[in-house]
C-alpha positions in Angstrom: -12.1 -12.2 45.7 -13.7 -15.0 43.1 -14.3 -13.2 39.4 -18.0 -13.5 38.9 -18.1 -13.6 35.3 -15.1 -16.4 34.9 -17.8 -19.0 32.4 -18.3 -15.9 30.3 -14.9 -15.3 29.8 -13.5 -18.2 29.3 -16.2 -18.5 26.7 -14.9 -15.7 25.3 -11.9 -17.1 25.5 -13.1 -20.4 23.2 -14.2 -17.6 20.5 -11.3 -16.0 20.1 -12.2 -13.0 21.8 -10.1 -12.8 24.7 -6.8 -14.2 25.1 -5.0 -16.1 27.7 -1.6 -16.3 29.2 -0.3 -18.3 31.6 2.6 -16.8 34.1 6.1 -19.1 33.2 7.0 -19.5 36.6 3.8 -19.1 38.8 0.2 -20.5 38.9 -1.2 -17.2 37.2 -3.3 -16.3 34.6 -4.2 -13.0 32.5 -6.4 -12.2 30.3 -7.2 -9.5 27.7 -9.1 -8.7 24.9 -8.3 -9.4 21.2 -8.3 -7.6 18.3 -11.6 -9.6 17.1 -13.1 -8.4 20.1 -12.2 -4.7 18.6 -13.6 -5.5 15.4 -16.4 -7.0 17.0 -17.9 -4.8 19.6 -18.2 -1.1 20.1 -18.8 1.3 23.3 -22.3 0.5 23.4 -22.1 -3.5 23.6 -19.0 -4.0 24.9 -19.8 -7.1 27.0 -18.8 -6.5 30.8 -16.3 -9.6 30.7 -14.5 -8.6 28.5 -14.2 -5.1 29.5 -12.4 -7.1 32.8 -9.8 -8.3 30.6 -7.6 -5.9 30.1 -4.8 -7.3 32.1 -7.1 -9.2 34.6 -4.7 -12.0 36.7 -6.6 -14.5 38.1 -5.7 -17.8 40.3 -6.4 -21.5 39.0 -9.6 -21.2 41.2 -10.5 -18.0 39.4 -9.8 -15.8 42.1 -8.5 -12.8 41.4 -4.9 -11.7 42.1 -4.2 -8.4 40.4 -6.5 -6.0 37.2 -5.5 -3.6 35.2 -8.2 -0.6 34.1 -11.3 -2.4 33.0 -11.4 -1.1 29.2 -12.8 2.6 29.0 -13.7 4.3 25.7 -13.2 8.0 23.9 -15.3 10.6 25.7 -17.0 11.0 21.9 -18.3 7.5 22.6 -20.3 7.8 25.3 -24.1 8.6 25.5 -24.0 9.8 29.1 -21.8 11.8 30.9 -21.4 10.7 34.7 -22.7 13.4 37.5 -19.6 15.6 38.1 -16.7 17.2 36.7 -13.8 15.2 36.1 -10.5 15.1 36.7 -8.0 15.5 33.9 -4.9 13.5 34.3 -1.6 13.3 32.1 -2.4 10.4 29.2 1.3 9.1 29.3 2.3 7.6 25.4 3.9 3.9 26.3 2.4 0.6 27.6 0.5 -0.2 30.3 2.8 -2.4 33.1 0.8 -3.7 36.4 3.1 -4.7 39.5 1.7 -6.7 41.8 2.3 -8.9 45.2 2.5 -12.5 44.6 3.7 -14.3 47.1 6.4 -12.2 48.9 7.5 -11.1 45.2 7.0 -8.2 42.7 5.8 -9.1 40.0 5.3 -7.0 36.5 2.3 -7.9 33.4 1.4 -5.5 30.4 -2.1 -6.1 29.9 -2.0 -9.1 28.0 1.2 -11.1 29.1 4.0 -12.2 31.9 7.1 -11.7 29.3 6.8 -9.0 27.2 10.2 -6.7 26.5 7.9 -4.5 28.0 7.3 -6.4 31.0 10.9 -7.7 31.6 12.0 -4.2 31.4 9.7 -2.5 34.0 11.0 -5.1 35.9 14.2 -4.5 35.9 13.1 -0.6 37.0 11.1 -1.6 40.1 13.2 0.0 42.9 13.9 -2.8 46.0 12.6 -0.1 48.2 9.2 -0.6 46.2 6.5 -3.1 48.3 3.5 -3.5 47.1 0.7 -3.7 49.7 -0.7 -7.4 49.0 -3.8 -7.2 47.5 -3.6 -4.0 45.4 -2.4 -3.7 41.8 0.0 -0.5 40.9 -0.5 1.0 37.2 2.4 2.1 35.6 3.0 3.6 31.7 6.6 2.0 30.8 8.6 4.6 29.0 11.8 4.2 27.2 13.6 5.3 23.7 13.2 1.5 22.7 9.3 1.7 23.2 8.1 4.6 22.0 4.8 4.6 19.7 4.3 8.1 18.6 5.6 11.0 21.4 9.1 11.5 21.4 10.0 11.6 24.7 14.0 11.8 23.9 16.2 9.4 26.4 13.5 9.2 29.1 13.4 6.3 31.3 11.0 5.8 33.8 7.7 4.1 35.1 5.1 6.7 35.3 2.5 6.0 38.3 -0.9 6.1 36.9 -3.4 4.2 39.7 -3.4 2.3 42.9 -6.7 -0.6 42.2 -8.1 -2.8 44.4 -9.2 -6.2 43.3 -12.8 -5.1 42.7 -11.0 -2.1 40.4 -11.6 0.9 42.2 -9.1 3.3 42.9 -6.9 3.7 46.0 -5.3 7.2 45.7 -4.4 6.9 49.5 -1.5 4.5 48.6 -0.6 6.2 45.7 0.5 9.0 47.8 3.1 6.2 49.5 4.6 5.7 47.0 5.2 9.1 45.5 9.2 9.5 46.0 9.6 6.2 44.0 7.9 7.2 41.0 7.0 9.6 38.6 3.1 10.3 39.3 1.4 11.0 35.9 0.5 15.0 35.6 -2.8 16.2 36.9 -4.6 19.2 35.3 -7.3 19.5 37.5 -11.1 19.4 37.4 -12.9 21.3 34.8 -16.1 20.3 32.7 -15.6 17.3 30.8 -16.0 19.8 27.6 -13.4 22.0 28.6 -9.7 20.9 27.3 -6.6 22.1 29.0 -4.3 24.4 27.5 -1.2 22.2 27.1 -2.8 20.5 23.6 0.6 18.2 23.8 1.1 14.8 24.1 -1.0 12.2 23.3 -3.9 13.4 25.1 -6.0 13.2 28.5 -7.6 10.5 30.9 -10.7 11.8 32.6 -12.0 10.3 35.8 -15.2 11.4 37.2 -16.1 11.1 41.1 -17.7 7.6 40.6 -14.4 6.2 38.9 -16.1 6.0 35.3 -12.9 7.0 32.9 -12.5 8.5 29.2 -10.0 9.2 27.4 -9.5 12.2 24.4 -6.9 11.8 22.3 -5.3 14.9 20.5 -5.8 15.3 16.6 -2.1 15.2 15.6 -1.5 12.0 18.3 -4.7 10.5 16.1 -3.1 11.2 13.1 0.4 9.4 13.6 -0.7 6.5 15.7 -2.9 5.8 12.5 -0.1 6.0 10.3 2.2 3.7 12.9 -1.3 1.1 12.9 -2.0 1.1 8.9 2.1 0.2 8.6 2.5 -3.2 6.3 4.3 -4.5 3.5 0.7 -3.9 1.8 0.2 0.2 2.3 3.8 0.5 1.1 3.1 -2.1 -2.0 -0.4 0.2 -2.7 1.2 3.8 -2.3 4.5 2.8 -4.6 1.7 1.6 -7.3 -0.5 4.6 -6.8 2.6 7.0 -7.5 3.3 8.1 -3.7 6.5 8.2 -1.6 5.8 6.1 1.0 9.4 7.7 2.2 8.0 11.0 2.3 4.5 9.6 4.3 6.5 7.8 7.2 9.5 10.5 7.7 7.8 11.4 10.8 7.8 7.8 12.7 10.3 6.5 15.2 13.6 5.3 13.3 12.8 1.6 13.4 9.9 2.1 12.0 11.2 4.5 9.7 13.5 1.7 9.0 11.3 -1.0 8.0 9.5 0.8 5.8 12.3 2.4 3.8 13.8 -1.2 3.7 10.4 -2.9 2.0 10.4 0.4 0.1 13.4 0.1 -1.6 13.2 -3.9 -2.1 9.9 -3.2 -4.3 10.9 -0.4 -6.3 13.9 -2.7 -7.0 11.2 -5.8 -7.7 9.7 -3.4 -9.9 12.4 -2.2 -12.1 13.7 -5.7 -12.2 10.3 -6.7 -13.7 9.8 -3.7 -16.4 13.7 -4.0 -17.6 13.5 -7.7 -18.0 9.9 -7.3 -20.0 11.6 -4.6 -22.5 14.5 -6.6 -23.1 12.8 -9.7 -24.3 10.2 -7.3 -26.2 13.2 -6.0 -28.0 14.7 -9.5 -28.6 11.3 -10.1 -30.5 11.3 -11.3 -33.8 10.5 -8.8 -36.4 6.9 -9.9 -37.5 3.9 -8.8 -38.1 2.0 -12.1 -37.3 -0.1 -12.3 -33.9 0.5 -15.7 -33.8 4.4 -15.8 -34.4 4.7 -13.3 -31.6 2.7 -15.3 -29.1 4.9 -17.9 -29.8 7.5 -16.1 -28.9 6.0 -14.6 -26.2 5.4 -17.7 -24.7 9.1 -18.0 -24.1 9.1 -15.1 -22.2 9.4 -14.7 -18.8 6.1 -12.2 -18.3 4.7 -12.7 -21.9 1.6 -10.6 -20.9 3.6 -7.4 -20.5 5.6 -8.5 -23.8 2.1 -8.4 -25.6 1.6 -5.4 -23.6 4.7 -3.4 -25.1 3.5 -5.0 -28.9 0.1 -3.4 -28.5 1.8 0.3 -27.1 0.5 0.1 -23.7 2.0 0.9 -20.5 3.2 -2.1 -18.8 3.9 -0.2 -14.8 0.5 -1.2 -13.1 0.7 -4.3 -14.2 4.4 -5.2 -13.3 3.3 -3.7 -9.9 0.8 -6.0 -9.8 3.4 -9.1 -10.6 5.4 -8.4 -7.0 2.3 -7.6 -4.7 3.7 -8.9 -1.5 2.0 -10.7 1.1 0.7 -8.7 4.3 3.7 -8.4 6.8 3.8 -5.7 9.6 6.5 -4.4 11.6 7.4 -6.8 14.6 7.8 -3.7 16.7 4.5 -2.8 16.4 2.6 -6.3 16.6 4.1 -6.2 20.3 3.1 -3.1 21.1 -0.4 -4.2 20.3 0.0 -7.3 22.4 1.6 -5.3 25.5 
């Protein structure tokens, strides 16, 4: 099957939309959205292209060779509801991993690239009894301790079966059901109105499919509220809480230990910064020479290492903020979570 919209992508592609990967071993390519197409474009203009490339594997000649789900949006976002009532299906917390038939061999993607951690690990848990009908891509959510983003799913290791697609991205439940002693089959909750949430509120949420094979997803309030706090993670929202009085320790007890980690380890580094800056602004201030002329000070002052908080300390004014704002570091996130953005 060609892709029809190949120009438009790989204009997309040119603007820095839309990225693409090729395979290190194999004449493969996939593409997937960036975050400037996020900031960008909304549910109601998403262009059709790039809502392809979500993990969309095309040959040289632009045929295609295995997809991922084209991009779907919150149920909030959309206008319309689709005639029927939808399915509710287990929204499984991990990445997205697409295995796939190339040439006599199994081969594994997240949505945007061939050699991931992610990727090499879902490898690794492929069974060898596992053969992928040629032709067909099988959606998985990895799972593992070393990839968790916000559920705590303890030591759990496993590849949960999501979908069966075609190459035209419709859904093949009939070989899903082949495969079901190999895998973990994401939990179904049944069909119910599209308004009406199931009971078991935990998790990150739900994907609804509706008889035509339009999908939404609803993600749970306390999910929304720590995969925010996971996203807005940098050197700068620790930098602005510390100056603003708050304990960014307290904020970010609750992510995974890594994270946890990082955070506590920037944390510390600039409250040391900090106290490095006010202690070595009071000791020259008290070095000053006893005098009650402006100009003699400034003098002085210029020998100083932060004369502005030495004239600060003269004049009886705080001096915190403003050594805050003398280690403001540069914007630096967590590596952890820049790949789990790319996978």
């Amino acid at each position: 099957m060609e892709y029809p919209r190949l120009q438009e992508l790989e204009q997309f592609v040119a603007g820095g939309f839309c990225s693409k990967r090729k395979h290190p071993q194999h004449p493969l390519w996939i593409y997937n959205y960036t975050s400037r197409a996020q900031h960008t474009y909304g549910a109601q203009n998403w262009p059709e292209a790039l809502r392809d490339a979500r993990g969309l594997i095309l040959s040289p000649e632009g045929f295609v060779v295995a997809r991922g789900f084209r991009k779907f949006f919150n149920l909030s976002q959309l206008q319309t509801w689709p005639e029927g009532k939808p399915e509710f299906w287990e929204k499984a917390d991990g990445s997205l991993i697409l295995a796939f038939d190339f040439n006599g061999e199994v081969l594994c993607s997240t949505r945007g690239s061939f050699e991931s951690p992610q990727a090499q690990w879902a490898a690794t848990m492929i069974p060898r009894t596992f053969s992928p009908r040629s032709g067909f891509t099988y959606c998985f959510e990895a799972i593992y301790p070393g990839n968790r983003i916000v559920v705590d799913y303890g030591q759990s290791e496993e590849l949960v079966l999501l979908a069966v697609l075609d190459r035209g991205g419709m859904d093949r439940d009939d070989l899903k059901a082949e495969i079901g002693m190999l895998f973990r089959a994401a939990r179904f909750h049944g069909e119910r109105e599209a308004s009406e949430l199931p009971h078991e509120l935990a998790g990150e949420g739900f994907v609804l499919r509706w008889p035509c094979g339009t999908r939404a997803k609803v993600k749970l309030d306390e999910y929304l509220r720590v995969h925010r706090l996971i996203f807005e993670l940098s050197t700068r929202s620790i930098w602005e809480m510390l100056r603003a009085g708050e304990d960014p320790d307290v904020k970010y007890a609750e992510l995974a230990g890594d994270l946890r980690a990082w955070a506590a380890d920037r944390c510390r580094a600039y409250r040391y910064d900090h106290s490095v800056v006010l202690d070595t602004a009071r000791q020259d201030f008290s070095a000053a020479p006893s005098t009650g002329n402006r100009r003699e000070f400034a003098a002085f002052a210029k020998t100083c290492k932060y004369p502005n908080l030495v004239f600060r300390l003269l004049d009886g004014k705080r001096i915190d903020g403003e050594a805050w704002k003398l280690i403001e570091p540069s914007f630096e996130r967590p590596s952890g979570v820049e790949a789990l953005e790319d996978a």
